[in-house]
C-alpha positions in Angstrom: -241.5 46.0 -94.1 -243.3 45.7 -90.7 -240.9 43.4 -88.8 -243.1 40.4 -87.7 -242.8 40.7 -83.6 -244.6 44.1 -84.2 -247.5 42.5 -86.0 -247.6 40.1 -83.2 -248.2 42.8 -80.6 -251.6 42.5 -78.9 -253.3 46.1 -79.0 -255.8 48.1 -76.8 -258.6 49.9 -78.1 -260.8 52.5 -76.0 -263.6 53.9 -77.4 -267.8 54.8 -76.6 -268.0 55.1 -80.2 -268.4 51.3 -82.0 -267.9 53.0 -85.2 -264.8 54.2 -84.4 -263.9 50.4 -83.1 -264.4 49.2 -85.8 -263.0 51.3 -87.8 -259.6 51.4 -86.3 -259.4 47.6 -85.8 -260.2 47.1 -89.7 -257.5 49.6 -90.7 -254.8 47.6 -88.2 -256.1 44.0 -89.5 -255.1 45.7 -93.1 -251.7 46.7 -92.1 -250.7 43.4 -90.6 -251.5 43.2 -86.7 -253.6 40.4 -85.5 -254.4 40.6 -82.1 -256.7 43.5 -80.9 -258.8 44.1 -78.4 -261.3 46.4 -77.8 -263.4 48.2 -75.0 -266.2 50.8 -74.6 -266.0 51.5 -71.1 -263.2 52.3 -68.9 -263.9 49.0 -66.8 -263.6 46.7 -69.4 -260.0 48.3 -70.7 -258.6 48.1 -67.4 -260.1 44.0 -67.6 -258.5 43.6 -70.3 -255.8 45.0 -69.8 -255.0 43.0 -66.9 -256.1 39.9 -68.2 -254.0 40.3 -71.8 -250.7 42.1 -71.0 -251.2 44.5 -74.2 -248.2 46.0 -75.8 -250.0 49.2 -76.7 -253.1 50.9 -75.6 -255.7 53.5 -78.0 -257.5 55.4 -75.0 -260.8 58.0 -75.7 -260.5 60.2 -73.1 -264.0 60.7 -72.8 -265.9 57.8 -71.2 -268.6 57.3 -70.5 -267.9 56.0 -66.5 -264.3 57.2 -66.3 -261.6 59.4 -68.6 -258.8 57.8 -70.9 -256.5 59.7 -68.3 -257.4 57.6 -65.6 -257.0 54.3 -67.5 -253.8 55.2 -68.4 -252.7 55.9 -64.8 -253.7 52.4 -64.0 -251.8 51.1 -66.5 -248.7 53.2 -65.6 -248.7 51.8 -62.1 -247.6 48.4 -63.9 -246.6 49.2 -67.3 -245.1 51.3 -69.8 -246.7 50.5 -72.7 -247.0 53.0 -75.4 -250.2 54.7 -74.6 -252.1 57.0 -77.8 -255.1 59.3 -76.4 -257.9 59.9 -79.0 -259.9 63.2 -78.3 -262.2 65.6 -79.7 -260.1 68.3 -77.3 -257.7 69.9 -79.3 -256.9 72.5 -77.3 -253.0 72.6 -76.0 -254.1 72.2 -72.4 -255.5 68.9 -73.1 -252.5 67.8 -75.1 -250.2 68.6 -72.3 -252.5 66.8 -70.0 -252.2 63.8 -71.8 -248.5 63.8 -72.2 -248.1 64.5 -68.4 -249.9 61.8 -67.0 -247.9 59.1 -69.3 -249.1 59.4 -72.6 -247.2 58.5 -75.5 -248.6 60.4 -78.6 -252.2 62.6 -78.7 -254.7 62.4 -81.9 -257.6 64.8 -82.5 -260.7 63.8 -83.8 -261.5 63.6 -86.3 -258.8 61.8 -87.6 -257.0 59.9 -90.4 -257.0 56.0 -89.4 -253.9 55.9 -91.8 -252.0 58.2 -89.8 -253.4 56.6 -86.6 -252.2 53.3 -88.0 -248.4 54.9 -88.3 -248.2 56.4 -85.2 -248.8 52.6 -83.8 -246.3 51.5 -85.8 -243.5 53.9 -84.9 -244.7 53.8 -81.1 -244.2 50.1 -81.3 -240.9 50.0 -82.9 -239.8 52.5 -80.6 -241.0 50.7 -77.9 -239.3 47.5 -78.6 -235.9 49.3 -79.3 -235.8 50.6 -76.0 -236.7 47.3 -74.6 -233.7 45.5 -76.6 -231.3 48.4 -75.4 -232.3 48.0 -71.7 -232.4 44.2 -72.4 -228.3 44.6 -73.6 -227.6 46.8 -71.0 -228.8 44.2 -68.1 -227.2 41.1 -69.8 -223.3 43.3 -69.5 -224.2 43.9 -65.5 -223.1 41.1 -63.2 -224.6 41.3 -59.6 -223.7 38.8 -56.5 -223.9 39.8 -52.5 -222.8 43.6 -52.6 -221.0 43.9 -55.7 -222.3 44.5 -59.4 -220.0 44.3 -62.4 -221.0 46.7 -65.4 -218.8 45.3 -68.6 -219.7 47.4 -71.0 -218.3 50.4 -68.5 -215.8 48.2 -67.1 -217.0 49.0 -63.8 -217.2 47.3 -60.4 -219.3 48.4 -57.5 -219.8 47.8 -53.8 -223.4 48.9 -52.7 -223.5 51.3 -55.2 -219.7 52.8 -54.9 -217.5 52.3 -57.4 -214.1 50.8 -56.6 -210.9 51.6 -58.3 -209.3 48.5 -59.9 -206.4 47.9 -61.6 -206.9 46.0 -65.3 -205.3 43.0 -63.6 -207.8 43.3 -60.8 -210.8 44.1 -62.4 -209.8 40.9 -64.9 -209.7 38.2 -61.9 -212.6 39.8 -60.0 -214.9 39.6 -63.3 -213.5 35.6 -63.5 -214.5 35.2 -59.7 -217.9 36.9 -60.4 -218.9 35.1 -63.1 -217.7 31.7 -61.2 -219.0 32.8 -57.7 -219.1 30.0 -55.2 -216.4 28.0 -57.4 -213.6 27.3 -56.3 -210.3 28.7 -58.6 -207.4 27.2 -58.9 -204.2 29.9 -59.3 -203.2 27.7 -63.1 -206.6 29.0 -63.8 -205.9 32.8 -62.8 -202.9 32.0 -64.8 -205.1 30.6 -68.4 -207.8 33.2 -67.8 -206.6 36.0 -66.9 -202.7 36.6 -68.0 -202.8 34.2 -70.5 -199.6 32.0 -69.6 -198.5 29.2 -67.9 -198.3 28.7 -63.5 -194.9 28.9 -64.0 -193.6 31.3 -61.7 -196.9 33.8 -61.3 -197.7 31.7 -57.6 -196.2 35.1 -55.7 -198.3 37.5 -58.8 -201.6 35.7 -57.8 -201.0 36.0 -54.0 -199.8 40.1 -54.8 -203.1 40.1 -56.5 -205.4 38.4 -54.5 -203.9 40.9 -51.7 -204.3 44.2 -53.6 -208.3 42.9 -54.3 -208.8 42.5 -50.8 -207.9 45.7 -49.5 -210.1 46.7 -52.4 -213.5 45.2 -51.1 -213.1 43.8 -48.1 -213.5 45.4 -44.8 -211.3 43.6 -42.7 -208.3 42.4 -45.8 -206.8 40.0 -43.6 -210.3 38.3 -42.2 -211.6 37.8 -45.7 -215.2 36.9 -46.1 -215.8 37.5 -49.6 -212.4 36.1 -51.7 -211.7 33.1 -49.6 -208.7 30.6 -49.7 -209.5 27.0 -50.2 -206.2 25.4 -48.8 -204.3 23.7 -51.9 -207.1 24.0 -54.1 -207.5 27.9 -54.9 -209.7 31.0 -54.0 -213.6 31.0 -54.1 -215.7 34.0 -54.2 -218.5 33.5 -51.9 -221.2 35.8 -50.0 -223.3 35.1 -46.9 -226.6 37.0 -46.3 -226.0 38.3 -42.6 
């Protein structure tokens, strides 16, 4: 079953031929997709384009005022779509061409709408699994001044280098990042990070604190990053210099 953000997706057609049109959009309308748009000249794609945000694009690469090849470079300087080419040039040049420049999949004519209808399918499905990956990937990255915290890797870097924490470490410095500009309180080290009472782990916060300094800052004893709050805690703060 066609999962229903895929028959939502708005869709591009290119194409001198009206038959073909209207061909392609009655075979889409009967496999579930409701918003299509089509376009006989290379102007109007690119206008429509622009004005509709498609999520996948059917380009003729034979225009009659431009190629397919050149819409889809214009939509490559923005997007990246799935992009199908339809062409009566079956010749392995043109294939290659059409992959090279950013195309996604490339149909001869003449050609079964069926299949044409499939390959949007899969290309859309595809499309929006890579979208949710990167989507997962950018909600486990924390970024703030110079640093960026990847938590799926369990990694912390400064402008790009990674630093070598200690579990300990890397546990308060996540806590600071994902409280930047709050002030936190050494009981709350304490809760969040080992998990016991203050009692006693005053001189393990301070050790700490100490060891992340040397860490990421470039002058440890003038801190400008992990700041002390006098009786209150430590705050993680950056200014844009």
């Amino acid at each position: 079953m066609m999962n229903v953000n895929i028959k939502k997706s708005k869709i591009l057609i290119v194409d001198d031929e009206v038959e073909i049109l209207d061909l392609l959009k009655m075979v889409l309308k009967k496999e579930g997709f409701e918003n299509i748009y089509t376009a006989e000249t290379g102007k109007m794609a690119i206008e429509i384009f622009k004005e509709e945000n498609p999520e996948l694009a059917i380009l003729d690469v034979m225009l009659p005022d431009m190629e397919g090849y050149d819409i889809c470079k214009t939509i490559r300087k923005t997007s990246n779509i799935p992009i199908l080419f339809l062409s009566a040039k079956g010749e392995e040049l043109d294939r290659l061409m059409g992959l090279a420049i950013g195309g996604d999949d490339y149909i001869t004519k003449p050609f079964s709408p069926r299949e044409v209808a499939l390959r949007v399918k899969i290309q859309l499905r595809r499309n929006m699994m890579v979208n949710d990956i990167n989507k997962e990937n950018q909600e486990t990255k924390i970024k703030f001044g110079p640093f960026e915290i990847d938590e799926q890797k369990i990694e912390v870097r400064k402008n790009g280098i990674i630093i070598d924490l200690k579990p300990k470490e890397y546990k308060m410095f996540l806590y600071m990042m994902k409280h930047k500009n709050q002030i936190i309180s050494k009981e709350k080290f304490c809760d969040e990070v080992w998990g016991e009472d203050f009692i006693g782990f005053d001189n393990t916060i301070m050790v700490h604190i100490r060891r992340l300094r040397e860490k990421i800052e470039e002058n440890p004893s003038k801190p400008k990053y992990i700041v002390n709050v006098k009786g209150l805690g430590y705050k993680l703060i950056f200014k844009d210099e």
